[in-house]
C-alpha positions in Angstrom: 0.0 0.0 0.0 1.8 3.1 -1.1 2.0 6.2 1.7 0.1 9.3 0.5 2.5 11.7 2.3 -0.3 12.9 4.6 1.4 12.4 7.5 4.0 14.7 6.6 2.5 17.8 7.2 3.6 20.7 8.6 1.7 20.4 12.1 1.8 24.1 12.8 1.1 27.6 11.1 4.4 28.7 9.7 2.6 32.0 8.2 2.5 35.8 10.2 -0.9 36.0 12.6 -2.2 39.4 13.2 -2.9 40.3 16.7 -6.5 40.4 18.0 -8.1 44.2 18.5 -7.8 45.1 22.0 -10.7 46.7 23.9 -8.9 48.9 26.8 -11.7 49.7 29.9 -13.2 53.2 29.9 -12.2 56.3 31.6 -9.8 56.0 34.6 -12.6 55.9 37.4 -14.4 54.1 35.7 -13.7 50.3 37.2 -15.2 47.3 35.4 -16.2 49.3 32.7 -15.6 48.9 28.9 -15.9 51.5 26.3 -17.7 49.4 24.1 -18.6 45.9 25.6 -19.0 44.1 22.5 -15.4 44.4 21.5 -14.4 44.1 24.9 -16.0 40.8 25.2 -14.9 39.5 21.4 -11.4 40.2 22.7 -11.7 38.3 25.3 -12.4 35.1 23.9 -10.0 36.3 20.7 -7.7 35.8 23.4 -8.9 32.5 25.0 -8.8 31.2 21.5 -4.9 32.5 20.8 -4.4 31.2 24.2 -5.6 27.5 23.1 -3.5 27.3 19.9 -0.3 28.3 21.7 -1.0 25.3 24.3 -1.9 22.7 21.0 1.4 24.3 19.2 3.8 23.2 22.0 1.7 20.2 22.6 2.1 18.7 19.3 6.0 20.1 19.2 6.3 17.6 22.5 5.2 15.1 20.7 7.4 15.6 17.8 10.2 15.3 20.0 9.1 12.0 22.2 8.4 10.0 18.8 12.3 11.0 17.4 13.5 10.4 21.3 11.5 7.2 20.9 12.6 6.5 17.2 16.0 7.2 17.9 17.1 5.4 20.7 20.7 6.3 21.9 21.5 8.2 19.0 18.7 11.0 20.1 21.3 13.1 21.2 22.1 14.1 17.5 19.5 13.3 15.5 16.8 15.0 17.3 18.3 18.8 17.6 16.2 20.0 14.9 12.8 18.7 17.1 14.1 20.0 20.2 15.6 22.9 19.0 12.4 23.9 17.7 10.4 23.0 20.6 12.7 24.6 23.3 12.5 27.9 20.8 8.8 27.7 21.1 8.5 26.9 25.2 11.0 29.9 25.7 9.0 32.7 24.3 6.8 34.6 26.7 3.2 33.5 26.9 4.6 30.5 24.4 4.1 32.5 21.1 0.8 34.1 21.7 -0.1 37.0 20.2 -0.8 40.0 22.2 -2.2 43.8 21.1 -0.6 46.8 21.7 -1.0 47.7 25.1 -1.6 51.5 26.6 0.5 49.7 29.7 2.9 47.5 29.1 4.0 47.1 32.3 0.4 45.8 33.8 0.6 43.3 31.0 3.8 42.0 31.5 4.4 39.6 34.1 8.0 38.5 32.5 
């Protein structure tokens, strides 16, 4: 039975991602409240959904490198830098690659 090459696949987005619009809360005083709560609340679960594909990237990236670490044996040491390599890259960023908006304060944002 020949292969069909469909389990070759790139198993994550190589392409650029936009970041999703950012609703900021009203006027200073103003606690709880958004300027306009329909974006506010689309942002949110923008977010939720970024935050999900971020988990599912490094998630399938671990599994990349357990199957060459299985396939491997001894020799994973050098033949599975390009998996690991690319996994460690991944794990290392902040918030694992998510995308974030442009913040009016950085600094609240920024837990790193």
């Amino acid at each position: 039975m020949a292969s069909s090459g469909a389990a070759e696949k790139p198993k994550f987005h190589e392409g650029t991602l936009k970041p999703y619009p950012h609703e900021e809360h009203g006027r200073p005083g103003d606690t709880g409240r958004a300027k306009d709560p329909v974006k506010f609340l689309l942002a949110s679960e923008q977010r939720a959904r970024e935050r999900q594909v971020a988990y599912e990237t490094v998630r399938l990236l671990r599994e990349d490198v357990i199957e060459c670490y299985r396939r491997e044996g001894v020799n994973h040491y050098d033949n599975c830098q390009v998996e690991t390599q690319k996994f460690y890259d991944v794990i290392k960023q902040k918030d694992m690659g998510q995308l974030h908006p442009n913040w009016k304060k950085t600094a609240k944002f920024d837990v790193y």
